[in-house]
N, C-alpha and C positions, 0 to 999 in steps of 0.2 A: 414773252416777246422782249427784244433787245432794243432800246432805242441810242440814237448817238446824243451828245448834247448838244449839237448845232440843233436838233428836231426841238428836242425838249425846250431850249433857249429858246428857240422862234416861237413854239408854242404859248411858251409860260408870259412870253411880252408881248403875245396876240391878246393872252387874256388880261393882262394887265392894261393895255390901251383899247380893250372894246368895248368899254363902258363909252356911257353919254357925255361923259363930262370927266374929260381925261387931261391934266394937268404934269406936266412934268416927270410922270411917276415912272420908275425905273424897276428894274425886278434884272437880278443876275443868280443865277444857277450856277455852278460847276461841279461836275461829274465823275470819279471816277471807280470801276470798277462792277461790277455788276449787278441786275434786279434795284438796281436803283430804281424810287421814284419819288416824281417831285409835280405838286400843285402849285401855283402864285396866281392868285386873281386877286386883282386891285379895281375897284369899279365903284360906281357911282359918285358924284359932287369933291373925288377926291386931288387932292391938292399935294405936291411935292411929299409924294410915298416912296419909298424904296423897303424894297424885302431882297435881302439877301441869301441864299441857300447852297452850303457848299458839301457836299457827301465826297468823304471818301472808304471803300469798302464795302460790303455785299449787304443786299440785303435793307441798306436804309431806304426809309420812308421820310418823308417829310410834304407836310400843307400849309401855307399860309393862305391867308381870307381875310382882306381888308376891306369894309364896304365903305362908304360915307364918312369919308378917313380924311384927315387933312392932316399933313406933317406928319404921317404917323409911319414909325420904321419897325419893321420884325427882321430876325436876323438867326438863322438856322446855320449850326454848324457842327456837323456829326463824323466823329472818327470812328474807326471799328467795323462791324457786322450785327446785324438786326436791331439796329439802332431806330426809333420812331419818334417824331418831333412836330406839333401839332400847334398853329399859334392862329388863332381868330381873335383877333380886331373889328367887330361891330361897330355898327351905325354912329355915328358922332364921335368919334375916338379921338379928336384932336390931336394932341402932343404923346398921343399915347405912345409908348416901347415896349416891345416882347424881344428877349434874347434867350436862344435856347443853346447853349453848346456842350457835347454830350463827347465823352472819349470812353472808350469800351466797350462792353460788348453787353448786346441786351438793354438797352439804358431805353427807358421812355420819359418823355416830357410835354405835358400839355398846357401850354397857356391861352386863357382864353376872357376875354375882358368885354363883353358884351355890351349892349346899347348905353349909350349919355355915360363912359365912361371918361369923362372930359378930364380939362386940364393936368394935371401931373399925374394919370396914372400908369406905373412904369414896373415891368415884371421882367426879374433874371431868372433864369434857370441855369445852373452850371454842375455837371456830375461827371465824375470820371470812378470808373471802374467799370464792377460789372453787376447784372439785374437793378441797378436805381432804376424809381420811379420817382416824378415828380410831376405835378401838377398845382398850378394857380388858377383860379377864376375870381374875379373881380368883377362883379356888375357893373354898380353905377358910377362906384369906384372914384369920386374926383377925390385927390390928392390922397390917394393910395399907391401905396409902394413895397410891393413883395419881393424878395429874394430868397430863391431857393439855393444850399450849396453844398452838392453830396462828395466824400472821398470815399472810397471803399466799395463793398459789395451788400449786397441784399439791403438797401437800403429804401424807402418809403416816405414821402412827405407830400404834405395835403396845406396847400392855404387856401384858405375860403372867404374872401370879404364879400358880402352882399351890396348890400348899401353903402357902407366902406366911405364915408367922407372923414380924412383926416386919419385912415387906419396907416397903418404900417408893420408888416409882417417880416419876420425873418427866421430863419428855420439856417443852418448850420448843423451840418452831421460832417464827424473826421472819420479816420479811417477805421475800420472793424466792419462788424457783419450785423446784422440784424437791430439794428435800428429803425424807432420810428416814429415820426412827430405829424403833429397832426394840431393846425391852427385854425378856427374857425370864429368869425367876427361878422357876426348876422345885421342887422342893424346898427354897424361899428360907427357913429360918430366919437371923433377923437380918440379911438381905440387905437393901441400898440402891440404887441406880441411879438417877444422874442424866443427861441428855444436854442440852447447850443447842446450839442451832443457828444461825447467823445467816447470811442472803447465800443465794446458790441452788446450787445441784448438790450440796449435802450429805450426805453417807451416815453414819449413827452405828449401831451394833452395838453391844450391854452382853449377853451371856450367862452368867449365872451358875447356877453348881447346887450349890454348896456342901454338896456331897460325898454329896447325897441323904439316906440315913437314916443315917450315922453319926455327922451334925449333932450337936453340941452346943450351942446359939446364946449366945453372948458376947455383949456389948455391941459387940465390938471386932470381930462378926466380917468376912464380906466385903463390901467397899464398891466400886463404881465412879463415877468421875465424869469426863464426855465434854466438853468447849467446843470448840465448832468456830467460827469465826470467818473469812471469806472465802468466796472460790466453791472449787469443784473440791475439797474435802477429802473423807476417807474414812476412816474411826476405825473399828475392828473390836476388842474386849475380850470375853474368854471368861476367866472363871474358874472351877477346881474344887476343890472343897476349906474347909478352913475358916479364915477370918481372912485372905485376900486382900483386896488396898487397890489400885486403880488409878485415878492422877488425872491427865490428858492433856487438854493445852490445843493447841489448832493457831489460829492465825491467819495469813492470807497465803493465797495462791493454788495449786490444786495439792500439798497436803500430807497423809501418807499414812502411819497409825500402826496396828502391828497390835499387840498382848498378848495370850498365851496364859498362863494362871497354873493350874499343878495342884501340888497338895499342901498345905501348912500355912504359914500366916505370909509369904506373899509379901509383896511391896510394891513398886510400879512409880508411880515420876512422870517424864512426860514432857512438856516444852513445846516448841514449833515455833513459830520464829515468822521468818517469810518467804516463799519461793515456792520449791514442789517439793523439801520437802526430805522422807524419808522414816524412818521409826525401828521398827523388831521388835525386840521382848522376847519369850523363851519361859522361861519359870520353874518346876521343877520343882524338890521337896523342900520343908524346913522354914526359914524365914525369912529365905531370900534378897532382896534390895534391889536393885534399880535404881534408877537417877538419872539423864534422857537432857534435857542443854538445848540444843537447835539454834538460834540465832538467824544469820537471812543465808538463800542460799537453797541448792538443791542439795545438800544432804549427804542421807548415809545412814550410819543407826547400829545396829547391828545388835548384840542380846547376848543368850545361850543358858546356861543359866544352870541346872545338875541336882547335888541333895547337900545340904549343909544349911550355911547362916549364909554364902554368898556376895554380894558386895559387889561393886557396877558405878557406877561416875560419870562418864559420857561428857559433857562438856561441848565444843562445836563453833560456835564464830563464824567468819564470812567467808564465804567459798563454797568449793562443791564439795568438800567435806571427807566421807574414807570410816572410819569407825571400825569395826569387829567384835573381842569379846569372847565368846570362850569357856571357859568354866567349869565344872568336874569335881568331884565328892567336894565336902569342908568344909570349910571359914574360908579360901577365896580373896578375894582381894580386887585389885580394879583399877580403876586411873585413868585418862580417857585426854582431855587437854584439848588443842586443837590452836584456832589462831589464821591470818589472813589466808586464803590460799585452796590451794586441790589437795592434801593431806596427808591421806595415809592410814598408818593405825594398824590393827594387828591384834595380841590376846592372846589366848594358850590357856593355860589353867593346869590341871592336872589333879595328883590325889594319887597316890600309890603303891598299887597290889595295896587302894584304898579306903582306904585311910589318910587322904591329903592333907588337913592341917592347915598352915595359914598361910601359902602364897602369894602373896606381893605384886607389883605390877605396876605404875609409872607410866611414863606418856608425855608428855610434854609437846610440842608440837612449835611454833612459832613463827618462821611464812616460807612458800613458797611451794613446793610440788611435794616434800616434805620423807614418807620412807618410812620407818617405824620396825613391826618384828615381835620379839613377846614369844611363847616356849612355855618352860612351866616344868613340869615332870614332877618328884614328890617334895614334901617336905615343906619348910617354912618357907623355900623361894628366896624370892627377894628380885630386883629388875632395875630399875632407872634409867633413861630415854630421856629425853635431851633436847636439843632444835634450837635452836636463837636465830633472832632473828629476823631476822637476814641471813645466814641459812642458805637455801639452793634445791636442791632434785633432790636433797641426800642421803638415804643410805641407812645405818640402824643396824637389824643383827639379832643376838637374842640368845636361845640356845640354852641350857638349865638341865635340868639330869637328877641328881636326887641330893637329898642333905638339906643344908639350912643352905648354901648358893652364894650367894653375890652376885655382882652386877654392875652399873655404873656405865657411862655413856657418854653424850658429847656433842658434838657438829658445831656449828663458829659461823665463820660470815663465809667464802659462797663456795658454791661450787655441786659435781657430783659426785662427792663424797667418800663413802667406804663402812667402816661397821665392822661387820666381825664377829667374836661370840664364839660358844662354844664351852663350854660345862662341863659332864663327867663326873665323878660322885665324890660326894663330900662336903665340906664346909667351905671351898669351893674359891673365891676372892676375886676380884675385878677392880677393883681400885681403891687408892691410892696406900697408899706407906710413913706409917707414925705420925707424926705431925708436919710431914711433908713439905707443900711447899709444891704448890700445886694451883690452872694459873689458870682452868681446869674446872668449878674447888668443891669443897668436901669428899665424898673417898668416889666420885669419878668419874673410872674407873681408866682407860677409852679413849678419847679424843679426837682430832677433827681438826679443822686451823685453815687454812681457804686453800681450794684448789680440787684435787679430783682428786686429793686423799690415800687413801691406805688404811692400815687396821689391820686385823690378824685375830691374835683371840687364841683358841687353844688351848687346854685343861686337860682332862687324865683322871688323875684320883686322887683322895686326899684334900689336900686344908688347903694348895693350890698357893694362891701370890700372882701377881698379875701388874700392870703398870701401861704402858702404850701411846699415845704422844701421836702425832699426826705432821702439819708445816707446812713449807711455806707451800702449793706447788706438787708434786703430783705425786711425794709421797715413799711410799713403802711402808714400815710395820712390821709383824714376822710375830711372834709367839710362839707357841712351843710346848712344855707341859709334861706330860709324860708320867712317874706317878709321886706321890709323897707328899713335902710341906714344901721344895717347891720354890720360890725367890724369881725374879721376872725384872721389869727395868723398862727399857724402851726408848724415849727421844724422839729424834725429828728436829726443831728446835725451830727454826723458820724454813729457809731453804732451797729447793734445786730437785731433783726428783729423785733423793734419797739412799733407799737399802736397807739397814734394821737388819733381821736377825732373829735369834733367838735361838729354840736347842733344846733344851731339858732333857729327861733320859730317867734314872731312880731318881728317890733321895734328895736331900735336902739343899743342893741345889745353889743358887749365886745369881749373878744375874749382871746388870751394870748396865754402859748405853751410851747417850751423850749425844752428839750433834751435832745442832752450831749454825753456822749460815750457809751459804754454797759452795751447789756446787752437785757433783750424781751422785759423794756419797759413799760407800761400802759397805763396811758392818762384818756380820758373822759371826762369834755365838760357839755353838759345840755343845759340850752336858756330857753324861756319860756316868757310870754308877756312882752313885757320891756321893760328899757334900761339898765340889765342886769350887766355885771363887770366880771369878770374872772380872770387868773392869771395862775400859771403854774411852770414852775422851773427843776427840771429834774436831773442830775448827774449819776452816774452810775448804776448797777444794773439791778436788774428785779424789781425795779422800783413801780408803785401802781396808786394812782388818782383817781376820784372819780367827784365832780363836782356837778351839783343839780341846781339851779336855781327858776324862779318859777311858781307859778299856780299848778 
């Protein structure tokens, strides 16, 4: 059935003025073209309303439903064909605003803001192209403010504030196809959520519920904010709790960010910027921090993070670079920056029986196919990784069980070389004598220089030192201290296949061994007891030690 719009006009502002308590309220339709329709009821206790509705082209639908409405405006305005526009303003809606306006074809938009959603709450919808969908609902909504704003076609966005005091949403898609975001803020006091989108195949996820009723809303409390930039991205952010921050940027092709945040005071930023590189944060407890920046393509960064006041900085340029950090108990803390391409890094730091206070952790790796592993069990370790940049294929692992350990280590110039340590105990050291000279660096106790060297250093006790070099070629150094205030320092310092190792088992012991040059030289010193000394210096090749002292 055809209607003209003198019918509809007379109709639409019968229903507008047949409420009981009719106040100024206005209601204008304009019409063109056909199977148009159009609902406007404005009714009960309402005060200075206007809804606006103007269709042109076949096929549009459009309803407004203002009930118990004072000051409140809705504003439909649809170009194109089978365009549908849907705006309810419930009970108590004060100052409330709904704007829908839609250009193209297929476009839907629903706004819908239901009972006590007082003072500032204010919903755009704006879409031009073709099949968008959009939809707002805001409950109770006081000082919420949604904006939805699509270009392009096949497009998709959901905001959802419940309780919504102090939220604010915004969703942002440009032009391309298949996009889609989706906001949702359940018991949002002081919640924000932003998503921008650009390019097609876009997926954005913001879910926050800030802790439901035990909310207190801060100025500061949880915040998200989404950029996606490229085709093929997939952003996923949920937080729970109060005072969550998550700001993740992607650009490039293929790029794939998830965040999980529950408890108090998180804060996660992440940027990607290349093709297929991928980044997960899970954050649980009180003000833990991440910092994840991918630029190049192919990485994946991975950090888990439960306890309170831990600290994460993954930074990752080049390609194919794997990071994972994992983190226990409070005041951890880890670095982990790696450079050119294939290097993977892994830290686990966990505290004692809940204690763990002050675990530090850096990586730096710098080269090509370069493996470095951090696990720190106990309080305030400490651990060093570092590759150069004409480092390849090695390998540094470092093992910390105990309070106050350190350890140092670095691979440079050359390809599969392996260090590993070892500490049991307390106060237990890896890294050079006082003063001593270091061409390492200060404080980095294992090294290897060439290709297809090893080190493994050893320690169970307290307040053992130890310091470990070995080059050129293919040389081995072993230490091992078993025991309290034990000293050992072993270099192979250019050379082809030489074997130091040294055993310490008690007290007191010290023991120092230097060869330089030759080739398949081998020294061997074992202590036993304590206080025993040794020292051995060897040049040139074939040369062979073996000292015992001891019960």
């Amino acid at each position: 059935m055809k209607y003209s719009k003198i019918a509809i006009l007379v109709s639409s502002m019968m229903l507008a003025s047949g409420a009981y308590a009719s106040n100024t309220n206005t209601a204008n339709v304009g019409q063109s073209g056909n199977n148009n329709q159009t609902t406007v009821t404005q009714q009960l206790n309402s005060d200075n309303n206007l809804a606006e509705v103007d269709q042109a082209g076949d096929d549009n639908v459009a309803t407004i439903d203002q009930e118990n409405t004072s000051q409140t405006t809705a504003t439909v305005d649809q170009d194109g064909s089978g365009n549908q526009a849907t705006i309810y303003q419930h009970q108590s809606t004060l100052t409330a605003t709904a704007t829908i306006i839609s250009n193209g074809d297929g476009n839907t938009a629903d706004i819908e803001q239901t009972f006590n959603n007082g003072l500032n709450a204010a919903a755009v919808v704006n879409q031009q192209g073709n099949a968008n969908q959009g939809n707002i609902v805001q409950d109770n909504g006081d000082g919420a403010n949604s904006t939805i704003n699509q270009l392009g076609s096949g497009d998709t966005a959901l905001i959802n504030n419940v309780w919504s005091d102090f939220a604010n949403a915004t969703i942002n898609q440009s032009l391309g196809g298949g996009n889609n975001a989706v906001i949702d803020q359940y018991a949002s006091d002081g919640a924000e959520a932003t998503i921008n989108q650009e390019g097609s195949g876009n997926v954005g996820s913001i879910d926050q519920d800030t802790n439901v009723f035990s909310n207190n809303a801060t100025d500061d409390d949880t915040v998200a904010t989404l950029s996606q930039i490229g085709d093929g991205n997939v952003g996923t952010i949920a937080q729970t709790g109060v005072s969550n921050e998550t700001v993740a940027l992607q650009m490039g092709q293929g790029n794939n960010l998830s965040v999980l945040q529950s408890g108090d005071d998180n804060f996660t930023d992440i940027e990607q910027d290349g093709d297929s590189n991928v980044a997960g944060v899970t954050q649980s407890g009180t003000m833990a921090s991440a910092t994840l920046l991918q630029a190049g393509s192919g990485s994946v960064a991975t950090v888990n993070q439960s306890g309170d006041l831990n600290v994460t900085d993954i930074d990752q340029n080049g390609l194919n670079h794997t990071a994972s950090v994992t983190q226990l108990d409070m005041e951890n803390e880890a670095n982990i920056e790696q450079l050119n391409e294939g290097n993977s890094a892994t830290i686990f730091q966990s505290g004692n029986s809940g204690a763990g206070l002050g675990n530090t952790a850096t990586v730096s790796q710098v080269g090509v196919g370069d493996t470095a592993s951090v696990t720190q069990t106990g309080d305030t370790n400490q651990a060093v990784v570092s590759q150069a940049a004409s480092s390849f294929s090695n390998n540094i692992a470092i093992v910390q069980t105990g309070i106050d350990n350190y350890a140092g280590a670095a691979s440079e110039l050359g390809g599969g070389s392996s260090i590993t340590i070892n500490q049991t105990g307390n106060s237990n050291v890896v890294g050079n004598q006082p003063g001593a000279n270091n061409y390492f660096g200060p404080d980095i106790g294992a090294g290897t220089f060439g290709s297809g060297n090893v080190v493994m250093i050893d320690q169970v006790g307290n307040e053992n030192q130890a310091y470990a070099d070995s080059a050129d070629i293919s040389s081995v150094v072993d230490i091992s201290q078993t025991g309290d205030f034990n000293s050992a320092v072993a270099e192979s310092w250019t050379g082809t296949d030489n074997e130091l190792m040294i055993s310490q088992t008690g007290t007191n012991h010290m023991a120092d061994i230097f060869v330089t040059g030759g080739v398949s030289n081998m020294v061997s010193i074992t202590q036993t007891d304590s206080g025993n000394m040794a020292s051995v210096i060897a040049s040139g090749s074939n040369n062979m030690a073996t000292i015992v002292q001891g019960m």
